[in-house]
GURO-827255 format. One record per residue: residue in one letter; chain; y, x, z of N, C-alpha, C, O in turn. Coordinates in Angstrom, 1 decimal. Last residue first. Example, Ala and Ser with C-alpha at 12.3 -4.5 7.8 and 13.67 -1.06 7.14 Angstrom:
% GURO-827255
+-----+-------+--------+--------+--------+--------+--------+--------+--------+--------+--------+--------+--------+--------+
: res : chain :    n.y :    n.x :    n.z :   ca.y :   ca.x :   ca.z :    c.y :    c.x :    c.z :    o.y :    o.x :    o.z :
+-----+-------+--------+--------+--------+--------+--------+--------+--------+--------+--------+--------+--------+--------+
:   s :     A :   -2.2 :   12.8 :    7.1 :   -1.1 :   13.7 :    7.1 :    0.0 :   12.9 :    7.9 :    1.1 :   13.4 :    8.0 :
:   a :     A :   -5.7 :   13.2 :    7.8 :   -4.5 :   12.3 :    7.8 :   -3.3 :   13.2 :    7.8 :   -3.3 :   14.2 :    8.5 :
+-----+-------+--------+--------+--------+--------+--------+--------+--------+--------+--------+--------+--------+--------+
***
This chain:
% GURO-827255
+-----+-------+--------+--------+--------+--------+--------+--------+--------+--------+--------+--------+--------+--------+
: res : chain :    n.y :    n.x :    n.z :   ca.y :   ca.x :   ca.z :    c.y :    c.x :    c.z :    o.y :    o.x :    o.z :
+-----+-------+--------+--------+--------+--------+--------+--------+--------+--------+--------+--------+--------+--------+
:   x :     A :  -12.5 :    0.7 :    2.5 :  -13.4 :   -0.1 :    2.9 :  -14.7 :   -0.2 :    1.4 :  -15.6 :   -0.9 :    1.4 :
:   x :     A :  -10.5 :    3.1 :    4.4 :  -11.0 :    2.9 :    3.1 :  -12.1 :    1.7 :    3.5 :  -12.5 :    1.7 :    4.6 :
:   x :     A :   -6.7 :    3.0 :    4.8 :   -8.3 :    2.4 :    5.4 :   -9.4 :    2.4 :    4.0 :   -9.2 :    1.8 :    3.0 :
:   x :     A :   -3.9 :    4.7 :    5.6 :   -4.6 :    4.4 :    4.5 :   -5.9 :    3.8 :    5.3 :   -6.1 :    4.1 :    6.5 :
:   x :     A :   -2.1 :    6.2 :    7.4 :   -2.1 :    4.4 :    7.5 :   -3.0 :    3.6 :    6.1 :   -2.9 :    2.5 :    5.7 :
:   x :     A :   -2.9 :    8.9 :    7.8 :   -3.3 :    7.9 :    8.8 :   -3.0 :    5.8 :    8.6 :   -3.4 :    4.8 :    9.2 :
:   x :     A :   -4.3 :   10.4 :    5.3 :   -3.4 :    9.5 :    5.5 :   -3.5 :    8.7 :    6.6 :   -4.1 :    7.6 :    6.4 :
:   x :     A :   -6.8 :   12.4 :    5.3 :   -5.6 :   12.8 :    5.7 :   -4.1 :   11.4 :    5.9 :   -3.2 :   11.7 :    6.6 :
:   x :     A :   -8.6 :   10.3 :    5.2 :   -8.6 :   11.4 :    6.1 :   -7.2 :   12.1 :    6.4 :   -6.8 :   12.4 :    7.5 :
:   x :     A :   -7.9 :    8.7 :    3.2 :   -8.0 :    8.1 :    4.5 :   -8.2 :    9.4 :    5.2 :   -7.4 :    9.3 :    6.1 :
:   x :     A :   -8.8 :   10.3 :    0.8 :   -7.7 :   10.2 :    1.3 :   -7.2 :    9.7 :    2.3 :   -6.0 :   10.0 :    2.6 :
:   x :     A :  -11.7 :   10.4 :    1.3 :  -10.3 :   12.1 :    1.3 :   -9.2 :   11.5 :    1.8 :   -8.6 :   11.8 :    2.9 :
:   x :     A :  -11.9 :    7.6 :    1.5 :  -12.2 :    8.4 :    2.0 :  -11.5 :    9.6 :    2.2 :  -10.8 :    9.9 :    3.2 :
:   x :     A :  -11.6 :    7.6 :   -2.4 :  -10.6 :    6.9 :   -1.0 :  -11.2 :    7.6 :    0.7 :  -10.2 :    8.3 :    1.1 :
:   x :     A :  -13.4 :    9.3 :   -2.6 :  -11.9 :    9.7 :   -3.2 :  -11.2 :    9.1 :   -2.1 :  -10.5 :    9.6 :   -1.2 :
:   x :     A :  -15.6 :    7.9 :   -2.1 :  -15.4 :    9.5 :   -1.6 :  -14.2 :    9.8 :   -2.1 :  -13.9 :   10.9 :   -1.7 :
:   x :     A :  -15.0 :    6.0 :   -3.5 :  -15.3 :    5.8 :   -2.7 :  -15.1 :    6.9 :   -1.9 :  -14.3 :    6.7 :   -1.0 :
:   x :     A :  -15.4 :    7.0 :   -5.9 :  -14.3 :    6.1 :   -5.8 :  -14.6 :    5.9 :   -4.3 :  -13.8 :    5.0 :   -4.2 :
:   x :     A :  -17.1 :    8.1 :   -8.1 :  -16.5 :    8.7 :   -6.8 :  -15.7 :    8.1 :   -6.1 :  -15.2 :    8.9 :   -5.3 :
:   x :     A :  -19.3 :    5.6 :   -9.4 :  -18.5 :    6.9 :   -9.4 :  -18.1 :    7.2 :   -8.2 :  -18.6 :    6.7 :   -7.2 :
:   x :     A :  -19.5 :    2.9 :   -9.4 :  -20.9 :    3.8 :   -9.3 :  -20.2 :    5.1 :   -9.8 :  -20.8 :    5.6 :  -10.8 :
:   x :     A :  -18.4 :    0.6 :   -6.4 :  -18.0 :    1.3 :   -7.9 :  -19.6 :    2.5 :   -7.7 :  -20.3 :    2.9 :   -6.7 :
:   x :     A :  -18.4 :   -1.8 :   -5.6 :  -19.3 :   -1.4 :   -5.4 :  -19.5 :   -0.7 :   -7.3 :  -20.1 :   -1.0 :   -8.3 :
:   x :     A :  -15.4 :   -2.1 :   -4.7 :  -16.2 :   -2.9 :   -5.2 :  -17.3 :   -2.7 :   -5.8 :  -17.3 :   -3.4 :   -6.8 :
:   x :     A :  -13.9 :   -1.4 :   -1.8 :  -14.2 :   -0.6 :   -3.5 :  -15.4 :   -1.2 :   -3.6 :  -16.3 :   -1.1 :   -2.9 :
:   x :     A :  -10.2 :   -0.9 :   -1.0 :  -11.5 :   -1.7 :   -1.2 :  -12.1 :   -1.6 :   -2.3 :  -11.6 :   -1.6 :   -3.4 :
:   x :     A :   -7.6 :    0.2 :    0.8 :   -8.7 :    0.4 :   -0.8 :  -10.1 :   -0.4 :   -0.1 :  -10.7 :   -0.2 :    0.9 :
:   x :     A :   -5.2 :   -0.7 :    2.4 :   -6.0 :   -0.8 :    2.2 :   -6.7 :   -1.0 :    1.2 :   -6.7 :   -2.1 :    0.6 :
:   x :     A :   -2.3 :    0.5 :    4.3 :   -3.2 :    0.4 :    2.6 :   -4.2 :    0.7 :    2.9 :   -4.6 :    1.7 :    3.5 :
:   x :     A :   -0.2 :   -0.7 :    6.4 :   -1.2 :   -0.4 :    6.4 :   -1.5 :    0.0 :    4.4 :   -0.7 :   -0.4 :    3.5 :
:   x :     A :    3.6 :   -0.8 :    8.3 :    2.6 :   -1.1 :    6.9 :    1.2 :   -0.2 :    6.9 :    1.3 :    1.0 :    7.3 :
:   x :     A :    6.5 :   -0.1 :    9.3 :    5.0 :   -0.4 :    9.6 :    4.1 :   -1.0 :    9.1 :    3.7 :   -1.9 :    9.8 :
:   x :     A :    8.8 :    0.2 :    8.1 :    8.2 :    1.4 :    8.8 :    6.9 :    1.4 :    9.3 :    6.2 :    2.4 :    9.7 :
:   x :     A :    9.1 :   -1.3 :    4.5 :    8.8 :   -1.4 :    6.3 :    8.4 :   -0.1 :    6.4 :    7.9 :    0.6 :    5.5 :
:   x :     A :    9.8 :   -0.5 :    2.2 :   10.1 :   -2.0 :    2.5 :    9.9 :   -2.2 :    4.3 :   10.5 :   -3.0 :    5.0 :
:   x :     A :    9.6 :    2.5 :    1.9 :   11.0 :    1.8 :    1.8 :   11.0 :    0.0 :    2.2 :   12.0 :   -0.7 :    2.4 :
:   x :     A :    6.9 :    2.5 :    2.2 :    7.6 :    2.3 :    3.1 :    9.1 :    2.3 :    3.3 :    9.8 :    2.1 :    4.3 :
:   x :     A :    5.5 :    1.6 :   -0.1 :    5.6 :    0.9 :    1.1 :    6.7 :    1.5 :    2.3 :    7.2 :    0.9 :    3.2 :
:   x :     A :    6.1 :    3.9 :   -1.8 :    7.2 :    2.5 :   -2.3 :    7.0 :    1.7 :   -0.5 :    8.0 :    1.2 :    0.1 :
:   x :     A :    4.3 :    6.1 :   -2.0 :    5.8 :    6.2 :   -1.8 :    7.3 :    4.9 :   -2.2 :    8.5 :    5.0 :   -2.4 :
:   x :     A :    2.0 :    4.9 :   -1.6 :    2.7 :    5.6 :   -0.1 :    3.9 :    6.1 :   -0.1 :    4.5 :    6.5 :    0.9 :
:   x :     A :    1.8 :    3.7 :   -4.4 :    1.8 :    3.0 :   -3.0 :    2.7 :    3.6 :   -1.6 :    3.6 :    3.1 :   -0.9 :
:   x :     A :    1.5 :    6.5 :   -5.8 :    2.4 :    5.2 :   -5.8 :    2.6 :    4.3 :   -4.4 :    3.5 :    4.4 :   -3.6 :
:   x :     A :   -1.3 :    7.1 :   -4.0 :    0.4 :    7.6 :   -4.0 :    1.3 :    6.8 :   -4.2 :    2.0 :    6.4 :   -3.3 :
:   x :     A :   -2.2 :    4.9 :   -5.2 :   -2.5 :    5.6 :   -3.7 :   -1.1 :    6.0 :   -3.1 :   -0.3 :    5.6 :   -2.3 :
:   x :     A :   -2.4 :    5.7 :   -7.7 :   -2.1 :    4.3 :   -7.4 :   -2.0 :    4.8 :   -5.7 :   -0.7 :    4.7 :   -5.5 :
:   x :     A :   -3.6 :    8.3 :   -8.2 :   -2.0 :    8.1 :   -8.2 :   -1.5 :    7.0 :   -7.7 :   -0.4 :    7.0 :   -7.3 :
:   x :     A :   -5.7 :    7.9 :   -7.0 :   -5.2 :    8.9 :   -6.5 :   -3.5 :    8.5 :   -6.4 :   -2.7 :    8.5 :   -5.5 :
:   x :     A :   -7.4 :    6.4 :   -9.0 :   -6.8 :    6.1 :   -7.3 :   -5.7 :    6.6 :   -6.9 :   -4.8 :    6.0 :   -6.3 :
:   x :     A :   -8.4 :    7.1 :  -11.3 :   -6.6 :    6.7 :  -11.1 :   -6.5 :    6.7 :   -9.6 :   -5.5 :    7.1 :   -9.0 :
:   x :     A :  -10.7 :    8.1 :  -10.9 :   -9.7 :    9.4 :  -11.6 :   -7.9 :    8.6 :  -11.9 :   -6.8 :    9.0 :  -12.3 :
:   x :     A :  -12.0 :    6.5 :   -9.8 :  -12.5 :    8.0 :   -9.0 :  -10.8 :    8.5 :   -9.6 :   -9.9 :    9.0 :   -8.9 :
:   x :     A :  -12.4 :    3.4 :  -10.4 :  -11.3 :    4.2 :   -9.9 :  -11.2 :    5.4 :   -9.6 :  -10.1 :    5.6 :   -9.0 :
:   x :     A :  -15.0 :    2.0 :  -10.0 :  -14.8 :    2.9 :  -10.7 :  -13.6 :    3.2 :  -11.2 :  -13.6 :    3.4 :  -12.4 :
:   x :     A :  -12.3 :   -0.8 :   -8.3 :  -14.1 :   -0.3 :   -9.1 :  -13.7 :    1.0 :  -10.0 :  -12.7 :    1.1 :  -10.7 :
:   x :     A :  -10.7 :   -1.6 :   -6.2 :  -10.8 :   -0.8 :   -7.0 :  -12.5 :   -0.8 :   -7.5 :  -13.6 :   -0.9 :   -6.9 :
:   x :     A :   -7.9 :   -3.6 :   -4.6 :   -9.5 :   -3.9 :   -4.8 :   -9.5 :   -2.5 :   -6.1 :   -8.5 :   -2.4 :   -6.9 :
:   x :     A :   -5.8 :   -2.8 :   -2.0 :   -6.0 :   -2.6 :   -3.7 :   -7.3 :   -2.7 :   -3.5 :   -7.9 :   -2.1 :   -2.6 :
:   x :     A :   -3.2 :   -4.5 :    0.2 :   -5.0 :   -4.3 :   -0.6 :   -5.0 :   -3.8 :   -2.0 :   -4.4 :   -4.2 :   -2.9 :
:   x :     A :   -1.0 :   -3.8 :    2.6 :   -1.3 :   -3.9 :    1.3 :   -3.0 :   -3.9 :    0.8 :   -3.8 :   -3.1 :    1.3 :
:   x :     A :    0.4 :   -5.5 :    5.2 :   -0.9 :   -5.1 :    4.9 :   -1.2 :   -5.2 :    3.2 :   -1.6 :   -6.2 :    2.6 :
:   x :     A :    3.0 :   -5.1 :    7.2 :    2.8 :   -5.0 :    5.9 :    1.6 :   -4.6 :    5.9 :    1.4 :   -3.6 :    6.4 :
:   x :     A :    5.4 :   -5.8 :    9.9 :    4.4 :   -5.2 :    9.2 :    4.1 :   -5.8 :    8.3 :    4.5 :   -6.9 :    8.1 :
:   x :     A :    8.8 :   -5.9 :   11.2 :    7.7 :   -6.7 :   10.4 :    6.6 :   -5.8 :   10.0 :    7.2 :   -4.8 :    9.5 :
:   x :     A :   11.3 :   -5.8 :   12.0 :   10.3 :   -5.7 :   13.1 :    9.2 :   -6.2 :   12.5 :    8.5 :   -7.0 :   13.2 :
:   x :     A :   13.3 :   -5.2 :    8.7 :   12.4 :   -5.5 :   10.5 :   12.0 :   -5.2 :   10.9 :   11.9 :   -4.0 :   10.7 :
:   x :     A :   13.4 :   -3.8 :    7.2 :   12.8 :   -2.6 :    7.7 :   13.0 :   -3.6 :    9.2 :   12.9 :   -3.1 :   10.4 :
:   x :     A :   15.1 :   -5.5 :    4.6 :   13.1 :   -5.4 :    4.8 :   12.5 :   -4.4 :    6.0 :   11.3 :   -4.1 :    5.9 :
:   x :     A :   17.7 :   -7.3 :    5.3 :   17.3 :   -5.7 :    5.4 :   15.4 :   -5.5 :    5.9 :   14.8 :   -5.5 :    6.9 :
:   x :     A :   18.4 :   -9.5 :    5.0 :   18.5 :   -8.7 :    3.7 :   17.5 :   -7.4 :    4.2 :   16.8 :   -6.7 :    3.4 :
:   x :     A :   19.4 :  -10.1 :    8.0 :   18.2 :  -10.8 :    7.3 :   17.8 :  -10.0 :    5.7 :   16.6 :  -10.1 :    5.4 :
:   x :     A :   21.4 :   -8.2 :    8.4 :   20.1 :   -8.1 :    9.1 :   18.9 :   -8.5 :    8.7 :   17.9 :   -7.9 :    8.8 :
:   x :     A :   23.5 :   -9.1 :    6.8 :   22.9 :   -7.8 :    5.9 :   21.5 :   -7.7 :    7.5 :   20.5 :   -7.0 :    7.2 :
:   x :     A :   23.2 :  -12.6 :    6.3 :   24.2 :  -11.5 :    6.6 :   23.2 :  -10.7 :    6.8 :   22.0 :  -11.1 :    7.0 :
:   x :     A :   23.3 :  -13.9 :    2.9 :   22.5 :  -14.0 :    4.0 :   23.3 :  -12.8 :    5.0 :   24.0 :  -11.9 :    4.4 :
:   x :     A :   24.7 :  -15.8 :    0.5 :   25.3 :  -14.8 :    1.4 :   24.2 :  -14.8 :    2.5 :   24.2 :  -15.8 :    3.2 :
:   x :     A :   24.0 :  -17.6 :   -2.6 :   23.9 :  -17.8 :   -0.8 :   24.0 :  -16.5 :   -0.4 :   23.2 :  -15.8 :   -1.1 :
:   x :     A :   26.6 :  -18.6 :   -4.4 :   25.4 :  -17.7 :   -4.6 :   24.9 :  -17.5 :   -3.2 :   25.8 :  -17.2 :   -2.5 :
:   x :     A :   26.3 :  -21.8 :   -6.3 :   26.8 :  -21.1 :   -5.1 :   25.8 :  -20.0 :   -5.2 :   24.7 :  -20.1 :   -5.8 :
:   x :     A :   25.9 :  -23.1 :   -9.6 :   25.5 :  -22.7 :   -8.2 :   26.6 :  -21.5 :   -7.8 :   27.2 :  -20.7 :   -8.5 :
:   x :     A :   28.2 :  -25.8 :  -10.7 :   27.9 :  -24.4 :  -10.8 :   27.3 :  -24.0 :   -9.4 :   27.7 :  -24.4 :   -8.4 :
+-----+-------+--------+--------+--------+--------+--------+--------+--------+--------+--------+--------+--------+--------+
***
């Protein structure tokens, strides 16, 4: 029968001294980003206090680009590329 391995609660605990570099590749995304965006800014940082998101836009022919942008403006750990 397996053992269940016990790590003690420092190593369990995701809010190290670790950062986090998320990517979302997007194309013609103008009308979900927004939420995926959000989603995002409200799950990264239950895992770390220091984490980046990064939208990458794959040479979308809508808004998608000027969306991520807005929101890089106001989000300081968002990057739009």
């Amino acid at each position: 029968m397996a053992r269940a391995v016990r790590f003690p609660a420092q190593e369990r605990n995701p809010r190290l001294d670790r950062s986090l570099s998320a990517l979302i590749a997007v194309r013609n995304a103008q009308s979900t980003l927004r939420a995926a965006v959000f989603e995002m800014l409200d799950v990264l940082p239950e895992l770390t206090s220091r984490f980046e998101l990064i939208v990458i836009d794959d040479c979308s022919t809508d808004a998608t680009i000027e969306v991520a942008d807005e929101l890089a403006a106001v989000y300081p750990q968002l990057f739009a590329i």
